[in-house]
N, C-alpha and C positions, 0 to 999 in steps of 0.2 A: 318337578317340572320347572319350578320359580329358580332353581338351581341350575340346570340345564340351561336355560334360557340366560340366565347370567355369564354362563360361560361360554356362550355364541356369544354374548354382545363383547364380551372383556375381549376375545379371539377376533372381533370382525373391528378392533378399536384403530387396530396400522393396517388393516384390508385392503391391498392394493399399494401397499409402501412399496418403494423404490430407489433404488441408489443412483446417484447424482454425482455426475463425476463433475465439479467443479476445478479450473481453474484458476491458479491465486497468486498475484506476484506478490515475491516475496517477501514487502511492504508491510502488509497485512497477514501475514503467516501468524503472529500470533492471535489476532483477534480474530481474524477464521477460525480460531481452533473455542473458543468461546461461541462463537457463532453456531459452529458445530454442534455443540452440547445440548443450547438452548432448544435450536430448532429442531434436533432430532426426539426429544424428549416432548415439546408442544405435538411435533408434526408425525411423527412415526417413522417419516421418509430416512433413509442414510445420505449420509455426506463422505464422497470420497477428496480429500484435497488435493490436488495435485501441487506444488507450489514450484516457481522458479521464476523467470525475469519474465518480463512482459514480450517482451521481442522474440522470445524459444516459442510462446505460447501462442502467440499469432503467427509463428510460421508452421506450429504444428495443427492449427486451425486449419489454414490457407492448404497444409495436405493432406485433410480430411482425420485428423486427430476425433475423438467421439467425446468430446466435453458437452456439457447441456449448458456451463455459464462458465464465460472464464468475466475475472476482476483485475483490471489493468491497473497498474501506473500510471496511464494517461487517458488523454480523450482522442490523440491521433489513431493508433490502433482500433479502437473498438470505431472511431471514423471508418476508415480503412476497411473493415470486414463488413461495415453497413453497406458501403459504396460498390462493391466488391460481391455482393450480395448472399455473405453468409448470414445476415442477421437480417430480420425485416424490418419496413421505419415503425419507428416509434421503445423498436425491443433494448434500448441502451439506456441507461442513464447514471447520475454521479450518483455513488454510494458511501463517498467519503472523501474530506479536504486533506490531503498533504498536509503538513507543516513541517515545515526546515530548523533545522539547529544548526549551530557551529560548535562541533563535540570537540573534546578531548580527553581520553584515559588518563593522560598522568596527572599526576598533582598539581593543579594550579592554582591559582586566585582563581574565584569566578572567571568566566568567560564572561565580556561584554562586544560590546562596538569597537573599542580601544582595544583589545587584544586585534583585532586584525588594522585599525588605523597604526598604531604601536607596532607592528607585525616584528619591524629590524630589530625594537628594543627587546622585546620577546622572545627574540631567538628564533623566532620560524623560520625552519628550513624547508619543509614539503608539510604540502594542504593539501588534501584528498576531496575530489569531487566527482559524483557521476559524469558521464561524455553528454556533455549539453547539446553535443548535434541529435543523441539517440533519448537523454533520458528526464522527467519533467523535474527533477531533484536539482542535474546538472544545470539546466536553463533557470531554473531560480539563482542556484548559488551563484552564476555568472553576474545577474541582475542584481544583485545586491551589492557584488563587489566592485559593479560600474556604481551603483547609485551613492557608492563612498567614497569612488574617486580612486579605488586600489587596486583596479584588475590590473590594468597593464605594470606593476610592480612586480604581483605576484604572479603572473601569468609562469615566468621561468621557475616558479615554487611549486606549479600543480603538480598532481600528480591524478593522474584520470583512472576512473573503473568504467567497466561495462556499463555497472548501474548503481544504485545507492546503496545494494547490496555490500557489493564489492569496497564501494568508497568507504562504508562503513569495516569491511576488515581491514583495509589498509591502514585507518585510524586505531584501532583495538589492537591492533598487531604492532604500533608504534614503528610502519613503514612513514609514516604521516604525522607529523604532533596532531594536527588538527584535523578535523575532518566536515565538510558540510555532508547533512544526513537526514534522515529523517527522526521527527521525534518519537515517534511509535519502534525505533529499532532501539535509542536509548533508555525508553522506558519496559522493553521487553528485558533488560542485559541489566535493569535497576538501577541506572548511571545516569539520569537523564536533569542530576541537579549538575553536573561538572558540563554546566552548555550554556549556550546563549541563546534563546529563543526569540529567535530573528523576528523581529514586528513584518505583521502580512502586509502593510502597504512599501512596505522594500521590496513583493515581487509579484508577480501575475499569481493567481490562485493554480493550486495545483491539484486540478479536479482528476479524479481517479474514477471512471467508468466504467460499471458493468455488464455486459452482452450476456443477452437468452440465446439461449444456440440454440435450444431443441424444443418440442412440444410438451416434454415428458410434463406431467400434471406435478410431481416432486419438483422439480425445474421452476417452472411457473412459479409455487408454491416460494420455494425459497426467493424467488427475484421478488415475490413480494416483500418477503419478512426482511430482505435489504433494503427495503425504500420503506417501512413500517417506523412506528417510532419506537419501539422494543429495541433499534439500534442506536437510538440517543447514547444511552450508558455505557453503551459498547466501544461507540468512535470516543467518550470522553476520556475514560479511563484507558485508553490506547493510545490515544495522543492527537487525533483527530478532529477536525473541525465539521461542521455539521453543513451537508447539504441542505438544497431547500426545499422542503415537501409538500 
């Protein structure tokens, strides 16, 4: 009987587990997937990922897409669906700081400040940036290149992506020598010593928010373990800076 009853309790230990369709711009696509691991194994619950730009994902929100949490890029969107009233107040918040690089694939010296104040001596022909009217990656690297004094040189050198996704193949693809990017995309790809790791008071903070869509108690569950400190180690070794808890 001490047997039997061990094997109800072992059977009733994920009782009421659920799959959670999250989704995840594509920023964070790899530390999602760590995220994944941890929490399904603490929780029981499944993680489905969806991953892709933050702008697909809020229009597939807005036409009743069946996500329980999507993870933005930014803070305007998950705004946006609060105001809009897919989300209730209070269900949003940062789950992770942006930080920007200035990459490059080919062989260079270090990347510093002086590889873009130098940019002619350098040889830069095209710099890769997400679209700063759509994406919070673009709006930094814009800010950094006023606060040196070199956007309007380089302006005829950008070359724009949808998102930082994109900015980032155009750099890897050597459509771009350079590219502004995220550090979590160079340290996923193992590349993320050939950069410049832009100092944060060169640009506004680039808070990456994430919305509860649904009741599901999985759902819930996980929007906790993103705001938990179990995600300290997580946002570090992905390249992230740390919310404030």
């Amino acid at each position: 009987m001490g047997v039997g009853l061990f094997v109800l309790a072992a059977m009733g230990t994920h009782a009421g587990a659920e799959t959670i369709n999250v989704a995840v711009a594509s920023n964070f696509a790899t530390a999602m997937k760590v995220v994944k691991q941890r929490f399904e194994a603490e929780q029981g619950h499944q993680i489905n990922i969806i991953n892709g730009s933050s702008g697909k994902h809020f229009a597939q929100i807005i036409n009743g897409a069946p996500f329980d949490l999507f993870l933005s890029a930014d803070t305007e969107r998950p705004r946006q669906l609060e105001i809009r009233g897919h989300v209730d107040i209070g269900q949003r918040h940062v789950y992770a700081i942006g930080q920007l690089i200035l990459w490059s694939r080919r062989p260079h010296p270090p990347l510093t400040e002086t590889s873009l104040l130098l940019h002619e001596r350098n040889g830069l022909r095209r710099l890769a940036l997400a679209n700063p009217d759509l994406a919070p990656y673009g709006r930094a690297a814009v800010e950094v290149m006023k606060k040196l004094g070199v956007y309007d040189q380089l302006q005829v050198k950008l070359v724009i992506g949808e998102n930082v996704s994109q900015a980032f193949q155009f750099a890897y693809t050597g459509n771009a020598e350079f590219g502004f990017v995220a550090l979590s995309q160079a340290i996923a790809l193992g590349q993320s010593d050939s950069s410049w790791r832009i100092p944060l008071d060169y640009y506004r903070p680039i808070n990456q928010e994430m919305v509860l869509l649904s009741n599901k108690a999985g759902a819930r569950a996980l929007f906790s373990f993103l705001q938990s400190a179990a995600m300290t180690p997580i946002l570090q070794q992905h390249g992230y800076g740390l919310p404030q808890r």
